[in-house]
Each structure stands twice: as structure tokens, then as C-alpha cells.
C-alpha angles and dihedrals in degrees: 000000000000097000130048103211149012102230096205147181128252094210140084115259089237095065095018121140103215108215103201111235113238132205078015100193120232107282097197113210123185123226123193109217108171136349113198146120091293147003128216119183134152132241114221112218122322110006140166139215115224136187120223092264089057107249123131129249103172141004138186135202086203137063115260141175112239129210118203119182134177110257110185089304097332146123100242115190113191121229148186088255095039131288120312119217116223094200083216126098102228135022129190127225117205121180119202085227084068093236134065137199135254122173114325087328130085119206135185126252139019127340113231119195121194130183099222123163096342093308132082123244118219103211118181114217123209152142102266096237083068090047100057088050081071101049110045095067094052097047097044132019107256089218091081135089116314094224088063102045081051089047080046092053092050106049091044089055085054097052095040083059112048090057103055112124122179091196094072136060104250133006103219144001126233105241136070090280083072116004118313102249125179112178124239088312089076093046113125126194088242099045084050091055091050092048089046093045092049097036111160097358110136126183098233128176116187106000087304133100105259125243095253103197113176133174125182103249123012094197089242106316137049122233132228128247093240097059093048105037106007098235112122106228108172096213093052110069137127118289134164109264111211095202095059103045103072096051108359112179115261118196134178126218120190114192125219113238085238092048094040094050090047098047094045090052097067094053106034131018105225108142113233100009115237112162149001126185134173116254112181128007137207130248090263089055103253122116119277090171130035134168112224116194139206151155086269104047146277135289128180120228122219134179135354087353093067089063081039098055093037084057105052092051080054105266101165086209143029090240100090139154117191103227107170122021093187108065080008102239111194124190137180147146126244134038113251151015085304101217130128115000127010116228097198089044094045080057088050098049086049095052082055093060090261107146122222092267094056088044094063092036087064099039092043100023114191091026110125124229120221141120125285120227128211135210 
């Protein structure tokens, strides 16, 4: 791992006092930003190449566009007289100016390029408090109040975190699957201001970074871990979510035959599809049980299969009611998985005077706040 300990509070996040880290160390997390045949990207200023080991096989005082290709298993780098083959996997480009370009962004840190599966892998390389500035203004409107953007860059440290994995070749990806990240590009005054304000501050539970799960809107009421995924986090668990409860967000999604009877097809075998209902719901009011029929039968769903499968037929929220079978009409309230924080309800504390503290608390309660250390 690349950090030795969770420095953590006793106490509980309602009533925690926050003691800001200093001289915080580089906590180097890995993005991946793009993975094809081949990578440009340009090298502000003075800039070196440097082999995993760290040595240095070329440098420039001038900016300059590189081109990396996969050659058999190669770094290829193209050149005026043809393209030179590192005979390593993987290089690192490092600018003086501390960022590099690719494409119409700019981000922060070090360029790795690695020869994978006949294509190369652009993986930005960075300490993770610059990460997070790049985050925070893609996963929430930094418009909005500044006790939730701090609440948002928390909990995306967090994340960003518990997922490193030096066994792999990156931590994260930049896109929803993983946390939207968009370099410095995307970095925003107040973003900045939350990330600053927050520096070093990590969600833990047991010794351990919490799984920080987060959506936009939960429909009223947020759901547990155990009735989305399956897998039981005490601190994840359904709670009434004030912010989505005056106005919460309804949509409609009506499914083509073709795509119902598609969609239906990887998760039951029934033959022609006619007809699903829910049969049973959860605490937090989305459907822990439906009957799916079909020609050639009926089987009952039960679980984590039941958000897969809505999904998958384009519900925008775990929080669905089947209201027509024939066209299938689904309808629902929220925007997202609905686990963890609220987005729309961390808005809505903050606009009550909660500070960021109080509005964790509430979305992961038992969690503890504190600094993380590196090694």
C-alpha cells in the first residue's frame, strides 16, 4: 500500500473536532485516462523520459508532442528518423512545469505509458490532493454550498483511496465507472477552496478507508448496501434523506418490445417476454422481489439482480415501480444507485446551516473522520 497508517477520531462526526494535517507527504494515486493504439501528448518546457526504475533516457529544455506506440510489447516512442523501441513496458514523462497535455486537457503530475494487449495505457500520475481538485467540480456544481462541496471532496479522497492498488496498473479511471476526473482542466476556484479546506481528511471504519459510495438524488430515501449490492456495510444502510423528500426527481422510461425482450433475456430464461411486477419492496421502498413472466414460464427476482436488471431497461434510479408491462413503462424517483451520500441532500443539510462533518455523519453514520499518513 502506498500509505502506512489511518490517523483517525474518537469521536463521533456529529460532535467531531477536525484538526487540520501539516507537512502532509505525496500520496501518489494512478488514472487511467485513455488505453488505444497510440497516445500523443505534449510536454510543456523542460521535460524528462524516465524508465520505471527511474533513470532517465532522454530530456528536453523545449516543449514537444510525443508519440508512444505499442511495439510487440514495447514502449515505442516516434521520431524524426523512425520509431525508437525502449525495450521497456512502460516509460514515465515528467515536465518541469509539474503537468502535461493530452488532448484539449491539461492534468497535474507525471505521464505513464504502458504497452498492454497490443495498445498503449495513458495513465496520469499524482499526488491524490491534486487529484480530488479535479474531481469535485465534475461530480457536484461548484456553485453550490460550500459545506457540501467540502462533504463531496471528502468523501472523493476517500474513495480515491481506498482503492489504490499497487498491484495494478492503475487505481482509478476517469470516468463515472470510477470517479469523473478532469485534470486541472476541470479545476474550478471553489473546488479548490473545498479540497484545501478538507486537505488530508479520509472517512475510515475499522481501521480501514470507508467505501464511500455516493449518487446525485436518492428519491427520498437512501438505500442500504446490502439491497443493491448485497454486500452488508454498517455504515451504509437506508435512511430517510431530507433533500429528496419535498421535490424528489420522477422520471418515466418506456422500453422498446425488442429491448424488453433483450434485456430480459441476460438475466431470466422465459421464453417471449409478457409481463414483470413488483412483488415485495425494502425499507427504503425499492423492490427487493419481482415476478418476471414469459411463454415459457415465471420466475421470481430477487436481490441485487432486480437494480441490475432495471438498469439495464434504463431506470435512472433504484427506486422503480413497473406501471405498464405491454409497451413496459417504468417509473421511479432519484438519479443513481442511491447508496451512501446524497448529493442533492448534502446540498439540502448545508442549506440548513449542517457543516460537512454533520453531513457525513448523517449519510455514513458511525464512520470516523481523521488524516491519513503515508509512508
Amino acid at each position: 500500500m502506498w500509505f502506512r497508517a489511518f490517523i483517525l477520531a474518537c469521536l463521533a462526526l456529529l460532535s467531531v473536532v477536525v484538526a487540520q494535517p501539516r507537512n502532509a507527504n505525496v500520496l501518489l494515486i494512478r488514472i487511467l485516462l485513455e488505453q488505444q493504439s497510440k497516445i500523443s501528448l505534449l510536454l510543456p518546457g523542460s521535460h524528462a523520459a524516465l524508465y520505471a526504475d527511474g533513470t532517465t533516457f532522454s530530456s528536453s529544455d523545449t516543449a514537444l508532442e510525443w508519440r508512444i506506440s505499442n511495439l510487440a510489447g514495447d514502449i515505442g516512442i516516434e521520431a524524426a528518423s523512425g520509431i525508437f523501441d525502449t525495450g521497456k513496458d512502460r516509460i514515465i514523462l515528467q515536465s518541469n512545469a509539474g503537468y502535461f497535455q493530452f488532448g484539449n486537457k491539461l492534468y497535474r503530475g507525471a505521464a505513464m505509458l504502458l504497452a498492454r494487449d497490443g495498445q498503449v495505457m495513458l495513465v496520469n500520475a499524482l499526488d491524490v490532493e491534486e487529484y480530488v481538485r479535479g474531481v469535485i467540480p465534475l461530480e457536484m456544481p461548484t456553485n453550490w454550498h460550500e459545506e457540501a462541496l467540502k462533504a463531496q471532496a471528502v468523501i472523493a479522497r476517500t474513495y480515491a483511496i481506498a482503492n489504490l492498488n499497487s498491484k495494478a496498473d492503475y487505481d482509478l479511471c476517469d470516468t463515472e465507472r470510477c470517479q469523473v476526473y478532469g485534470g486541472a482542466t476541470a479545476e474550478t476556484p471553489r473546488g479548490d477552496a473545498a479540497a484545501a479546506s478538507t486537505r488530508g481528511l479520509i472517512l475510515s471504519y475499522a481501521g480501514r478507508p470507508a467505501r464511500t459510495y455516493f449518487h446525485a438524488e436518492s428519491g427520498g430515501y437512501t438505500a442500504s448496501s446490502r439491497e443493491i449490492w448485497g454486500g452488508d456495510l454498517p455504515y451504509l444502510l437506508a435512511r430517510p434523506d431530507p433533500g429528496g423528500v419535498s421535490s424528489p426527481t420522477a422520471w418515466r422510461v418506456t422500453v422498446s418490445p425488442a429491448t424488453a425482450q433483450s434485456v430480459v433475456s441476460r438475466f431470466v430464461n422465459v421464453g417471449q417476454f409478457r409481463s414483470m411486477r413488483v412483488l415485495d419492496r425494502t425499507e427504503s421502498n425499492r423492490p427487493s422481489a419481482m415476478e418476471i413472466v414469459g411463454s415459457a414460464g415465471t420466475v421470481r427476482l430477487t436481490g441485487t439482480r432486480i437494480y441490475n436488471l432495471a438498469r439495464a431497461l434504463g431506470a435512472k434510479s433504484s427506486m422503480i415501480d413497473v406501471v405498464s408491462s405491454n409497451p413496459l413503462i417504468i417509473e421511479g424517483y432519484g438519479n443513481g444507485h442511491g447508496v451512501g451520500l446524497s448529493q442533492y441532500g448534502a446540498r439540502y443539510f448545508a442549506a440548513q446551516g449542517y457543516g460537512y462533518t454533520q453531513i457525513l455523519g448523517y449519510y455514513y453514520p458511525g464512520v470516523g473522520i481523521g488524516a491519513y499518513a503515508v509512508q
